[in-house]
C-alpha positions in Angstrom: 122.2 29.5 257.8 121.1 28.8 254.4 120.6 25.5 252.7 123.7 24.9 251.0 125.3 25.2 253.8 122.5 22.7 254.2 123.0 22.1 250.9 125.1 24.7 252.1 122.5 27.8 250.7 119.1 26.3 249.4 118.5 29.4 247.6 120.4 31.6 249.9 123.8 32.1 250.1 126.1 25.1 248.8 134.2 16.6 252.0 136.0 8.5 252.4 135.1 6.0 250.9 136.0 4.5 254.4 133.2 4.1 256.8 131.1 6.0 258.8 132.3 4.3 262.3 133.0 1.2 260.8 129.9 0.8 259.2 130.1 -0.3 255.6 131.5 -3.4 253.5 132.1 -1.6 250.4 130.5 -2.7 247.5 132.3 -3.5 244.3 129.8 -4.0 242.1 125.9 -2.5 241.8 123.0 -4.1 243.4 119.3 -3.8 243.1 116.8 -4.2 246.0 114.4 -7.1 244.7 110.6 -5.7 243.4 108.5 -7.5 245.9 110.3 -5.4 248.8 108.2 -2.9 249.9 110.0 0.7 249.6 111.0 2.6 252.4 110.2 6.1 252.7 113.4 8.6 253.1 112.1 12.1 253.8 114.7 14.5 252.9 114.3 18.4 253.9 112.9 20.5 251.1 112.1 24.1 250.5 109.4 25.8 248.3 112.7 27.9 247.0 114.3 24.7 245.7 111.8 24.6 243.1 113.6 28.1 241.6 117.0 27.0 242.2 118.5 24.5 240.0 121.5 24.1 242.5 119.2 22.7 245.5 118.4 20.2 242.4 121.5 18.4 242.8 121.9 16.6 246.1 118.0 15.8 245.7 119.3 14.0 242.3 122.4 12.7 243.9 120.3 10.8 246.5 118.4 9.4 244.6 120.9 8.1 242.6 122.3 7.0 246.1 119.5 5.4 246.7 118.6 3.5 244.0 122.2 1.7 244.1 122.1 0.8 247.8 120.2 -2.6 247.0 117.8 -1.8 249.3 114.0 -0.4 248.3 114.3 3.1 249.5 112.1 6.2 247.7 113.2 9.4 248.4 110.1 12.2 249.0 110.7 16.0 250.0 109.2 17.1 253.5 105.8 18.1 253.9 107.4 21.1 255.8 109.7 23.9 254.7 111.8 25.1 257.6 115.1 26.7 258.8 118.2 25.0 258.5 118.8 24.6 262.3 115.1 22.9 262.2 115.6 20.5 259.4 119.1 19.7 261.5 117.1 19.5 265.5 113.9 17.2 263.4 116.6 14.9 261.5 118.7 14.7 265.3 115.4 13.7 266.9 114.2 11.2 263.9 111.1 13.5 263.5 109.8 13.7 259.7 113.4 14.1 258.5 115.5 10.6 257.4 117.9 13.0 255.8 120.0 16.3 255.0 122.5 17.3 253.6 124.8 20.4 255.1 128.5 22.0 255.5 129.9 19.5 258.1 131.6 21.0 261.4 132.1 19.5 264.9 128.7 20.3 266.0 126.9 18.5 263.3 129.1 15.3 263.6 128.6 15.1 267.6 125.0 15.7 267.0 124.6 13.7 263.5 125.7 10.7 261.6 128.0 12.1 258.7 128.3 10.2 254.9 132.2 10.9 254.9 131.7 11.6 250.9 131.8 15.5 250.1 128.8 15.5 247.3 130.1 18.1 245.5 133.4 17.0 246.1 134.4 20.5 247.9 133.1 22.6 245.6 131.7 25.3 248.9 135.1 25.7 249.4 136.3 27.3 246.2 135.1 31.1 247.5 134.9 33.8 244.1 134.1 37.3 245.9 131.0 39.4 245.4 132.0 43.0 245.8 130.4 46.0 244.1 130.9 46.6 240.7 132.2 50.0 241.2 135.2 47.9 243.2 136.2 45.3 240.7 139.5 47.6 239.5 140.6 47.9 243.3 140.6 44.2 243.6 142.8 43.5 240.2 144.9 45.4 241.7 145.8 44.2 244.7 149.0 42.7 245.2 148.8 40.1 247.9 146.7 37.7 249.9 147.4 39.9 253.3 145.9 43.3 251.4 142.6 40.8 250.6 142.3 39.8 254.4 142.7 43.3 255.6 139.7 44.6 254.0 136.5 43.8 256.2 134.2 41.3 254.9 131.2 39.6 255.9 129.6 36.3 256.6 127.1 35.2 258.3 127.2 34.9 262.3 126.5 31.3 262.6 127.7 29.4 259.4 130.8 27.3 259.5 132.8 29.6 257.5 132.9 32.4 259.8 135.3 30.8 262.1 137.2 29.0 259.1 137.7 32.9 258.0 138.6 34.7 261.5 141.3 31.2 261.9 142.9 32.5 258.8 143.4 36.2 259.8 140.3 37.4 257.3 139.0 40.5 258.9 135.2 38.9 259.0 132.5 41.0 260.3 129.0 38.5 261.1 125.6 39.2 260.4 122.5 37.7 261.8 120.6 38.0 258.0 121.8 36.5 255.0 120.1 39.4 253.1 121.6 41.7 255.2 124.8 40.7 254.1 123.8 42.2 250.7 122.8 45.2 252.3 125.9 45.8 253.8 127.7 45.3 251.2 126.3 47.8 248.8 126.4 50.4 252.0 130.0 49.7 252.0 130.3 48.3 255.6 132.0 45.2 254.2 134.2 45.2 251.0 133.2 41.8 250.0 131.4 38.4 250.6 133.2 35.2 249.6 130.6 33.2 248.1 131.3 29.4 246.4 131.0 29.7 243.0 128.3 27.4 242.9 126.3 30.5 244.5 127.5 33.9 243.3 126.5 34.1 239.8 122.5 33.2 240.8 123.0 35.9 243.6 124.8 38.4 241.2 121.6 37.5 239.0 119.1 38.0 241.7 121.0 41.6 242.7 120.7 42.9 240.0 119.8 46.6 241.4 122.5 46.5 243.4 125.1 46.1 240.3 127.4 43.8 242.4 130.1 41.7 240.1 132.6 38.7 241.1 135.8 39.9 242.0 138.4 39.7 239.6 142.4 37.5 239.7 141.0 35.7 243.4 139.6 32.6 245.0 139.9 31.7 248.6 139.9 27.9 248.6 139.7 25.8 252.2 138.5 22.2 252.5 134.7 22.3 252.8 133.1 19.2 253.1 129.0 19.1 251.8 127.8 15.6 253.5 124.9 13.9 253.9 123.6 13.5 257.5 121.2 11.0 259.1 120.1 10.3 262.9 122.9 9.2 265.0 121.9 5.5 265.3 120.6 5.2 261.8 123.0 2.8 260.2 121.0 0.5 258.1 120.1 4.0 256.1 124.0 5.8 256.3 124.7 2.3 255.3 122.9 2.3 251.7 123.9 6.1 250.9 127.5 5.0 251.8 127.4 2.0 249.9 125.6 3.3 246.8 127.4 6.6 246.5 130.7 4.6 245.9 129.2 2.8 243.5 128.1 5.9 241.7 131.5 6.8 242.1 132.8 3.7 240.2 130.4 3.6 237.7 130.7 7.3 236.4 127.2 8.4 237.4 128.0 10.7 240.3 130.7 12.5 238.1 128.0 12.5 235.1 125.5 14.4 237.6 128.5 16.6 239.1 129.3 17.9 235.1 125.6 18.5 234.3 125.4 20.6 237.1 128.4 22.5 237.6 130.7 22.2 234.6 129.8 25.0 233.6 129.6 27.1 236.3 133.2 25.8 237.0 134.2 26.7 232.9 132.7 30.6 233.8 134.5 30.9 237.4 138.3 30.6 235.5 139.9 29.1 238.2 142.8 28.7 235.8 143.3 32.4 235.6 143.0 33.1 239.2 145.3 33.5 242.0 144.2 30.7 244.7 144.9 31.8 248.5 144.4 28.2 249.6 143.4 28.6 253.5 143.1 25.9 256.6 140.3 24.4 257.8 140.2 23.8 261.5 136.7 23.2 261.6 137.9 19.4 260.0 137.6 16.3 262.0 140.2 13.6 261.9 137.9 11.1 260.0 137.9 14.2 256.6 139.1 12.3 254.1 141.5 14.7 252.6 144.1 12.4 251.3 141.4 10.9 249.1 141.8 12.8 246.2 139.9 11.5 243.9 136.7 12.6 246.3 137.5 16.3 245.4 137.6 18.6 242.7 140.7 20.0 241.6 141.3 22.7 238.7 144.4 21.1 238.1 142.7 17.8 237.1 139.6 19.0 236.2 136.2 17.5 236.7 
C-alpha cells in the first residue's frame, strides 16, 4: 500500500485525547525536556519520494512538533532505508531501525502496533473526491443518486484498508495488486473511477497528466478514516510523549496552524460545500476510535 495510507500514500495514492491503554496523564500545560538530557533518537520511515511531495511533509513536521512538546529530549531523523509500507510496519513491530510510522489504522495494525488514538489529519483520508476520466466528468454530474455511484465498478487497491470499508458499503470495488495499475485501468475503462482523499488527487491529476483524468464533479464519499501514529507494542515511554505533546499542540493552536498551512487550501479547491456527501460506515473502526471527539476531526460544516 502506499505511504499515506502509511501516511496513507507517501507519494502514491494519506482518527482521543484519551489514552492509549491507559497510558497518559494529560498534560495541561507545555513542557520542555531540560538541555543537559541527552536526545533520544526517534527514527521515523522515510522515502526518497517524500522529498517531491509536500504532503509526506506533514506528519514528518507534525512529529516533530510532537516531539518537541513531550518534555522529553527526543530528535526525530528519517530512516537510513526506503522501503515498502508492509516493511516499514514488520521493522517498527519488531523494534528494528523504525521508532515510528505513521498509517491508516485497521484491526491488524492495532493487534500488531501501539496506536496514538489522535487522527493527524483529523480524517482528512476519509473525505474521497473521485478521479475518473475527463471524457466522464458530464456522466457523473449527472447522476442522480448514491446507489447509481456504487453500481459503477471502481478500483482500489487489493490490500489497503479501504477496500473492505468500500465492498461493506455495497461499492462495486474491483482490487489491484499495483497502485499504478489502478491508473491504467482506469484510463482503459475497466473501472469508472478511483476515490482518492483530496489530500491526493490533485498531485495525481498533476502527475497524469497524459492520461487527462479530472475530479469528479457534485460527489465525495466520506467514512471515518483514522491516520495515527504507530510505535512498538511495548513502547510506552515514546506513545507516551507523542500522546502527551500532540494534545498540547492541540491546545496551543500549533497542530491546527500546521493542519491550515498544509491543507487549507487543498480543502478551499475540493468545494466540499458544493458537493453532495454520501457519508459511508466504517467497520474497519475499533471501539477505542474516538469518534465522539469532535473537535479531533475535520468537518466542512465547521471548517478548519
Amino acid at each position: 500500500m502506499n505511504h499515506w495510507n502509511t501516511f496513507a500514500f507517501c507519494i502514491h495514492g494519506w482518527r482521543e485525547f484519551a489514552t492509549c491503554f491507559g497510558l497518559l496523564v494529560v498534560c495541561t500545560f507545555p513542557v520542555h525536556a531540560t538541555k543537559s538530557e541527552p536526545a533520544q533518537s526517534v527514527t521515523y520511515a522515510w522515502a526518497a519520494s517524500m522529498a517531491q511531495d509536500e504532503r509526506g511533509q506533514y506528519p514528518i513536521s507534525l512529529l516533530k512538533l510532537a516531539l518537541s512538546k513531550s518534555g522529553v529530549a527526543y530528535e526525530a531523523k528519517p530512516s537510513k532505508h526506503d522501503m515498502p509500507q508492509w516493511r516499514t510496519l514488520r521493522h517498527v513491530q519488531m523494534g528494528k531501525e523504525l521508532d515510528v510510522v505513521w498509517t491508516f489504522t485497521s484491526p491488524e495494525r492495532e493487534r500488531d502496533l501501539l496506536p496514538i488514538r489522535i487522527p493527524i489529519d483529523r480524517g482528512l483520508l476519509g473525505w474521497r473526491l473521485l478521479l475518473v476520466n475527463r471524457s466522464d466528468s458530464d456522466y457523473f454530474a449527472r447522476l442522480e443518486s448514491a446507489d447509481q455511484l456504487k453500481a459503477l465498478r471502481s478500483g482500489q487497491g487489493h490490500d489497503w484498508p479501504d477496500f473492505p470499508i468500500l465492498q461493506a458499503n455495497g461499492f462495486n470495488v474491483t482490487s489491484s495488486s499495483s497502485y499504478q495499475g489502478l491508473f491504467a485501468m482506469l484510463e482503459r475503462g475497466r473501472i469508472r473511477y478511483f476515490p482518492r482523499s483530496m489530500t491526493e488527487i490533485q498531485a495525481e491529476v498533476d502527475a497524469h497528466q497524459k492520461q487527462a483524468f479530472a475530479i469528479a464533479p457534485r460527489w465525495v464519499i466520506y467514512y471515518p478514516a483514522p491516520l495515527y501514529f504507530f510505535v512498538k507494542k511495548d513502547n510506552y515511554a515514546l506513545a507516551q510523549a507523542i500522546e502527551r505533546g500532540l494534545t498540547i499542540a492541540m491546545k496551543d493552536g500549533s497542530m491546527r496552524q500546521l493542519f491550515v498551512r498544509h491543507f487549507g487550501n487543498m480543502i478551499k479547491q475540493a468545494q466540499l460545500d458544493k458537493r453532495e456527501v454520501i457519508t459511508i460506515r466504517n467497520p474497519q473502526l475499533s471501539e477505542q476510535t474516538p469518534l465522539l471527539k469532535t473537535e479531533l476531526w475535520f468537518s466542512p460544516v465547521l471548517g478548519f
